[in-house]
C-alpha positions as CSV (number, residue, x, y, z in Angstrom):
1,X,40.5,52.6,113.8
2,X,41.7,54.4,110.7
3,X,41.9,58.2,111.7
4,X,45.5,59.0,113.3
5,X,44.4,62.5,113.5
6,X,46.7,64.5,116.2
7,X,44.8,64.1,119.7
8,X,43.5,67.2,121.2
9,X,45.2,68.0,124.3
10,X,44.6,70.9,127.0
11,X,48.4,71.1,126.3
12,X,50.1,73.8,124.3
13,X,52.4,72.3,122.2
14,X,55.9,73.5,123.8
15,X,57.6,73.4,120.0
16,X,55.4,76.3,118.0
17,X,54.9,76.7,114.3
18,X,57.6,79.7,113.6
19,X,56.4,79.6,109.8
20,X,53.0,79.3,108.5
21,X,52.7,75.5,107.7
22,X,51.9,75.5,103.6
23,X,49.8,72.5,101.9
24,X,48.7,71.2,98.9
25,X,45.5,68.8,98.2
26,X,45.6,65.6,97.3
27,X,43.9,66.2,94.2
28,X,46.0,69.2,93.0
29,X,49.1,67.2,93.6
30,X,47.8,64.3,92.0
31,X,47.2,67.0,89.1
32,X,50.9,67.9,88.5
33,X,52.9,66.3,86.4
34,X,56.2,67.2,88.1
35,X,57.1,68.3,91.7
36,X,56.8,72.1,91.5
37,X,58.7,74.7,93.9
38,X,56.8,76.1,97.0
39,X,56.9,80.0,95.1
40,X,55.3,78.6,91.7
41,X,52.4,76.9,93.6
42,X,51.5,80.5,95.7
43,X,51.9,82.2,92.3
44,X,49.2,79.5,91.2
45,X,46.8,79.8,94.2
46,X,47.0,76.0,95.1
47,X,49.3,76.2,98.0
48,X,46.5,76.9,101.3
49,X,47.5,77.6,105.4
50,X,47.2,74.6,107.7
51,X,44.4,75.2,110.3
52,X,43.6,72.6,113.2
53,X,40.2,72.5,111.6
54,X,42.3,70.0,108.5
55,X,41.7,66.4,109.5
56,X,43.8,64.8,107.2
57,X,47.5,65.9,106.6
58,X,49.9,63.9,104.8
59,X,53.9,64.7,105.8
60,X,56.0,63.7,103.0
61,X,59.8,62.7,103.9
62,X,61.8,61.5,101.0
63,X,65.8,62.3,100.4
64,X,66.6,64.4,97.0
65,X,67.4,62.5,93.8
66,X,69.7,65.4,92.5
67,X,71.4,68.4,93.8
68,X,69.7,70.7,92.5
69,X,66.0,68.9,91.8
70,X,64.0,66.6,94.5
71,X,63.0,64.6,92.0
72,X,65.3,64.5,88.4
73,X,63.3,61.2,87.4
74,X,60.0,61.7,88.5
75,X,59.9,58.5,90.5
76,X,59.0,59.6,93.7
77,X,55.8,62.0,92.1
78,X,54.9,58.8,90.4
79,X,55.1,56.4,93.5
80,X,53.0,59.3,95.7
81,X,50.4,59.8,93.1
82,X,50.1,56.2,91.9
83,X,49.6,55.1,96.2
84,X,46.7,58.2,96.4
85,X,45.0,56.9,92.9
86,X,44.7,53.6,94.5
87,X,43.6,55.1,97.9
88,X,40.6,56.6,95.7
89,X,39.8,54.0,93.7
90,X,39.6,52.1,97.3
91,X,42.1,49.0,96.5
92,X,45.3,50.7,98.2
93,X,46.6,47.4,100.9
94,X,45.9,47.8,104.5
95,X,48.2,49.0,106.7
96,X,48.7,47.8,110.6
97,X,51.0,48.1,113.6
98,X,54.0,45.8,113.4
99,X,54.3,42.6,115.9
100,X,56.4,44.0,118.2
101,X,55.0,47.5,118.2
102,X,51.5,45.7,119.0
103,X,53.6,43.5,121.5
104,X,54.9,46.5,123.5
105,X,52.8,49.2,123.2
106,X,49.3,47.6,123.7
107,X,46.5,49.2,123.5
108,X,48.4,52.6,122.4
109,X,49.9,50.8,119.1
110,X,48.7,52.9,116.0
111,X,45.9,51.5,114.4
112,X,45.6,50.1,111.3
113,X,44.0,51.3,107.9
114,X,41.6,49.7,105.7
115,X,41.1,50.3,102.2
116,X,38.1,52.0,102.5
117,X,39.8,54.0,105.1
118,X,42.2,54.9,102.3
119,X,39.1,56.2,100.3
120,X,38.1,58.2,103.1
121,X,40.4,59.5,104.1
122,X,42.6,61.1,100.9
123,X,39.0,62.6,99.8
124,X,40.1,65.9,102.6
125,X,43.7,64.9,102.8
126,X,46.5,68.0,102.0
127,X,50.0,67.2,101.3
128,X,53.1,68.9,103.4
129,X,56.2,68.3,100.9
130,X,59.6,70.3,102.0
131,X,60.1,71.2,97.8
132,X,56.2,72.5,97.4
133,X,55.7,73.6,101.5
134,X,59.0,75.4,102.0
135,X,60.3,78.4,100.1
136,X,63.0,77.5,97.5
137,X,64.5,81.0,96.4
138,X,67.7,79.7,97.3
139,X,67.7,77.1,95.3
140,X,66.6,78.5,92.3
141,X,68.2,80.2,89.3
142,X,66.6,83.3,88.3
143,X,67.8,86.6,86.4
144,X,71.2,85.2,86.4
145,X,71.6,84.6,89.9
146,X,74.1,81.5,90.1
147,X,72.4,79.1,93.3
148,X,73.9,75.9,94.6
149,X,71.5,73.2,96.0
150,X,73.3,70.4,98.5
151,X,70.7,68.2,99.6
152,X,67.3,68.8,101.2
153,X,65.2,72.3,101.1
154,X,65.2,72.3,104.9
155,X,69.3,72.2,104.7
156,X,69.2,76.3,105.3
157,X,72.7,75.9,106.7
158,X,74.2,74.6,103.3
159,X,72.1,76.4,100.4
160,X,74.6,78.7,98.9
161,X,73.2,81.7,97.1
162,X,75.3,84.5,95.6
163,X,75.2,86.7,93.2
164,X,78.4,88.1,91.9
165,X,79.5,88.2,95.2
166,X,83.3,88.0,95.8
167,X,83.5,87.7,99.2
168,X,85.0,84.4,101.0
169,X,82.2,83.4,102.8
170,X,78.3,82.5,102.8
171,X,76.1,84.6,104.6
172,X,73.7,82.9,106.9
173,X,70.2,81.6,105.2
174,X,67.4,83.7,105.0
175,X,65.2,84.4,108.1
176,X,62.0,83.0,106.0
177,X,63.6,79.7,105.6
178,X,65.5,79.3,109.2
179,X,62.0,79.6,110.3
180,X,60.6,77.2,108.3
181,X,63.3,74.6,109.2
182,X,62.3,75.4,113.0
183,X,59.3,74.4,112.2
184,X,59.7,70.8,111.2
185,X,58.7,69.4,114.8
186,X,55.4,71.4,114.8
187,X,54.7,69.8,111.5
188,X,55.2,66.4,112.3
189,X,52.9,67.0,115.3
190,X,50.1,68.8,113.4
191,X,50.2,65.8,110.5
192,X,47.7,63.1,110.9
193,X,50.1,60.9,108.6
194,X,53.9,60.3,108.2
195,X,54.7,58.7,104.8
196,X,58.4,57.9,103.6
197,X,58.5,58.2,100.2
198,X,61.3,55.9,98.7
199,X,61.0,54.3,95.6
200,X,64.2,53.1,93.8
201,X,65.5,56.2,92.3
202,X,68.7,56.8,90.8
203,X,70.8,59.6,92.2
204,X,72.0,62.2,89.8
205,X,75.2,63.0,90.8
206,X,76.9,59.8,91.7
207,X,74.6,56.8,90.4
208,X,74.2,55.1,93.0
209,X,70.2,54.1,94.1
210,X,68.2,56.0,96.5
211,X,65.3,53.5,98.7
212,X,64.6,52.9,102.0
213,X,68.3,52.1,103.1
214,X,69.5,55.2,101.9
215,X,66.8,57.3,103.2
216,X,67.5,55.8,106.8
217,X,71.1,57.2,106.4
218,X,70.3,60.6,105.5
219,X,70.9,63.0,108.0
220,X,68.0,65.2,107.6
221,X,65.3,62.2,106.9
222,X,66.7,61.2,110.4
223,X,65.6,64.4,111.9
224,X,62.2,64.2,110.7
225,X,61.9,61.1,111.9
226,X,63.0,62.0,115.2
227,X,60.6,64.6,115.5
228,X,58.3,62.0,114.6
229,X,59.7,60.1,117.5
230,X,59.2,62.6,120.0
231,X,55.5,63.9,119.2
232,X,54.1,65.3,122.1
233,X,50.4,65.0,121.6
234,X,49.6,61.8,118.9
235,X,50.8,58.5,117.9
236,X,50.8,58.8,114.4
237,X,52.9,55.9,112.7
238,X,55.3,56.0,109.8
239,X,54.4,54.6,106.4
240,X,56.8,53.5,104.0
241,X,55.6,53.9,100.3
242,X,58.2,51.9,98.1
243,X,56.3,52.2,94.4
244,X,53.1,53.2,93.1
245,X,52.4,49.6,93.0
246,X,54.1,48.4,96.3
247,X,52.4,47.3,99.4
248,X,52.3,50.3,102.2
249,X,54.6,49.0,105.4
250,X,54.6,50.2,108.9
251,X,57.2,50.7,110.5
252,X,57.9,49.4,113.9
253,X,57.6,53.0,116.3
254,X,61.1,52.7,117.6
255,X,63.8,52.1,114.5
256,X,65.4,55.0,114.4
257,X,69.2,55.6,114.7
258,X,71.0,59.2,116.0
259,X,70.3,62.5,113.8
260,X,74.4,63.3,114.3
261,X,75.6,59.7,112.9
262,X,73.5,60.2,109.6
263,X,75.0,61.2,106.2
264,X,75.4,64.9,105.8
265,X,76.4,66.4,102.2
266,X,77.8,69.3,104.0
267,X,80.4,66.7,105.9
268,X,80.8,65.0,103.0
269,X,82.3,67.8,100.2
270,X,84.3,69.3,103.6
271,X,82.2,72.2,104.0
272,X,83.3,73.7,101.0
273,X,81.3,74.4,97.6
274,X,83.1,75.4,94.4
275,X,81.5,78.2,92.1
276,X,82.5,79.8,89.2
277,X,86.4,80.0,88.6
278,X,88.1,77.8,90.8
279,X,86.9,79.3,93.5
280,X,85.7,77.4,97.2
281,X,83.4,78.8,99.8
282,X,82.9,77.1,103.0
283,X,79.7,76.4,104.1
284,X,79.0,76.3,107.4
285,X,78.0,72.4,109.2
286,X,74.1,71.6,109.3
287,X,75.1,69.4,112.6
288,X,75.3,72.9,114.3
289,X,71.4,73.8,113.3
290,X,70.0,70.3,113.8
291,X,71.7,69.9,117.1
292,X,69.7,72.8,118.6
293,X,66.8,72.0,117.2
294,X,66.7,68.2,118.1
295,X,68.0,69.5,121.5
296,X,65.2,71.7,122.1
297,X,62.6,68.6,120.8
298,X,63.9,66.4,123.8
299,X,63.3,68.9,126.3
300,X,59.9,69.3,125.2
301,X,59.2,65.6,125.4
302,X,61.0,65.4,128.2
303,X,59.0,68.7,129.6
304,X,55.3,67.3,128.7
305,X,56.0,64.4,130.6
306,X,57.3,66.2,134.2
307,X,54.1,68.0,133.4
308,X,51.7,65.0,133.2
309,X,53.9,63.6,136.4
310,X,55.3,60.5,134.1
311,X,58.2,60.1,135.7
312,X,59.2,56.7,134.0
313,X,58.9,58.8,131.0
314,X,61.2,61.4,132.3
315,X,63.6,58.7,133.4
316,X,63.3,57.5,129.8
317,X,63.9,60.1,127.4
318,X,66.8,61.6,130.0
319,X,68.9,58.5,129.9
320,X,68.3,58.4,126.1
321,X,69.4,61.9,125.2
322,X,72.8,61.1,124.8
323,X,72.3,58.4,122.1
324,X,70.0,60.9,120.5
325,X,71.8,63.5,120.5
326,X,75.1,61.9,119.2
327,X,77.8,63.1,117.2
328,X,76.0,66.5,117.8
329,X,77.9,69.4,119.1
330,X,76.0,69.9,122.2
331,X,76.6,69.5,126.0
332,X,74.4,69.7,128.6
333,X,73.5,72.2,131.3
334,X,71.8,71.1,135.2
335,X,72.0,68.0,133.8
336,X,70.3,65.5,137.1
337,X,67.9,62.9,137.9
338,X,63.8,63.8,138.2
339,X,63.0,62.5,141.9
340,X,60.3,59.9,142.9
341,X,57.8,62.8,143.1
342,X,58.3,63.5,139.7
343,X,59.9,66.9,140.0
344,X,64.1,66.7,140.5
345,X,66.3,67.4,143.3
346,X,67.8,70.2,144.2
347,X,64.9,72.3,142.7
348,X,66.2,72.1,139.2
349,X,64.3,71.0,136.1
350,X,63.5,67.4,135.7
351,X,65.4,67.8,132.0
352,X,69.0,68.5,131.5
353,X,69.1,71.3,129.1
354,X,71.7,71.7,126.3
355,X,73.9,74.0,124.8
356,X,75.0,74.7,121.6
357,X,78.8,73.9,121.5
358,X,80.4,77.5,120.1
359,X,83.8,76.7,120.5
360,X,86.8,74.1,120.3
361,X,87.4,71.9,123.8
362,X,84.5,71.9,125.0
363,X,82.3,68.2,125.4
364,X,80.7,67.0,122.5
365,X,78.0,64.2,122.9
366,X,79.5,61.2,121.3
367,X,83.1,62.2,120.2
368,X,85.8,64.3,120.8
369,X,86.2,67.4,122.5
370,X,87.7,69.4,119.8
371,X,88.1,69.8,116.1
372,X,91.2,68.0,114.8
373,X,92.2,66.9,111.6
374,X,90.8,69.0,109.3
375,X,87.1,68.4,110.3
376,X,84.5,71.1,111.3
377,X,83.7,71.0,115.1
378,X,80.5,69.2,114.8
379,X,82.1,66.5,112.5
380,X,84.7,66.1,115.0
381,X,81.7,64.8,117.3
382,X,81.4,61.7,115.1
383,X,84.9,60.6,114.2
């Protein structure tokens, strides 16, 4: 079977869509000739609303070749559109479950794809892309307004926008795009595909070479693939595309490391971003932002399965919140065991529920209890 379309379930989903979930088709992105910004493509009429009626949804992770462009080179456009001109010309490879996810998973392992599968399937398929899906007015330069891009166009938490502003600080990112950042979970779950885009890409600022290696130690690629992890409702696998050339590859369901041990550019310029004159800003830690949000993923795995009675499933994704949720400033609330029934004892909820560490000395999951040394309190988690 082909078709990893999200199964339908009498379940809600417990993680909702907090901002409308914005595609592109294949075919218009195949049209481009570079990756365009989310307000351009509205302007342009070829952005469209996901509905549950869309069969075929293609979520695109991939780590940012610049700091201010996704894609300086134009190697990742290239490698997407080259793998969708083979899918319709019906000659892109197979893809299957690995050995050991076929080993341990049974009957439940994602199915593989055929080529004419391929040529199928991209006919309906839309494109979710966080440069063309999610808006970008803060990381774009218009009417002379000076914007600083970090990493990723999820990365609310580090977009610094001003304009002439002297104050000493960075307000908080707009509503329109926390939302949308919120929202990553609910578009993993509402994909019927999950491709890594990595092709050997040279980064900007540094040199060095962006692939598959580099896109495992990204912070945010981590969280995307966590929520890709934790799907309540499908099994839909991740595909790694390395070239428009290269052979598609599978990867095995559970390699994935913690969200909180990932590379943050945030961490990694001190939480401070220089603009004109000499002057710093700080800028506040993504860790803080992704550790509620990964938090509250957890508890609705964790959540779906006290409801379905699975209480091996429980069990499991209980005892592995901790390595999850590592070098994240969080610390849990009611945290206790879900009984034999499947419910927990004491009356409590069969999931420990988490806080958001506000303050210094309190426990952080995987590190110390308070900032020391210079770092931010969430970095202090991870040294």
């Amino acid at each position: 079977m082909a078709d990893h379309s999200p199964a339908s379930s009498s379940e809600d989903p417990l993680l909702e869509m907090e901002f409308p979930m914005w595609v592109i088709s294949a075919d218009d992105l195949l049209a481009i000739d570079h990756l365009t910004p989310h307000e351009e493509l509205m302007e342009q009429g070829k952005l469209v609303q996901f509905t549950p009626e869309m069969r075929h949804v293609f979520f695109v992770s991939h780590q940012w070749t610049s700091l201010s462009e996704p894609d300086h080179g134009g190697e990742q456009l290239a490698a997407l559109q080259g793998c969708f001109e083979r899918m319709r010309r019906g000659v892109m490879p197979p893809v299957s479950a690995t050995y050991s996810d076929r080993l341990t998973m049974g009957e439940i392992a994602p199915a593989g794809t055929t080529a004419e599968d391929w040529a199928r399937i991209v006919r309906d398929a839309y494109v979710w892309m966080d440069y063309t899906s999610i808006p970008q007015r803060h990381a774009m330069d218009h009417s002379g307004r000076h914007s600083f891009r970090l990493e990723h166009p999820s990365d609310a938490s580090i977009s610094a926008e001003f304009s002439g502003r002297t104050d000493d600080s960075v307000g908080l990112p707009d509503d329109e795009l926390q939302r949308a950042v919120n929202s990553i979970p609910a578009y993993v779950e509402a994909a019927s595909h999950f491709f890594i885009l990595c092709p050997p890409a040279v980064m900007k600022s540094t040199g060095h070479v962006c692939n598959l290696s580099t896109w495992f130690h990204r912070g945010w690629c981590r969280l995307e693939q966590q929520a890709l992890m934790l799907q309540t409702r499908s099994r839909v696998p991740a595909i790694v595309l390395r070239g428009p050339e290269a052979t598609p590859l599978m990867l095995p369901m559970c390699f994935i490391a913690p969200v909180g041990m990932g590379d943050f550019k945030c961490c990694a310029r001190n939480h401070m971003i220089e603009r004109d004159g000499g002057f710093s800003l700080p800028i506040p830690c993504d860790k803080q932002m992704i550790g509620e949000l990964l938090g509250r993923m957890l508890d609705a795995r964790i959540e779906i399965a006290r409801h379905r009675g699975d209480v091996d499933e429980v069990r499991l994704w209980s005892s592995l919140r901790p390595f999850y949720l590592r070098g994240l400033p969080v610390e849990y609330d009611n945290l206790v065991r879900p009984s034999a029934s499947g419910g927990s004892k004491g009356g409590k909820t069969g999931s420990g529920r988490f806080r958001t560490v506000g303050g210094s000395g309190k426990a952080l999951i995987g590190g110390a209890g308070s900032a020391s040394g210079g770092l931010c309190l969430p970095c202090a988690a991870s040294a």
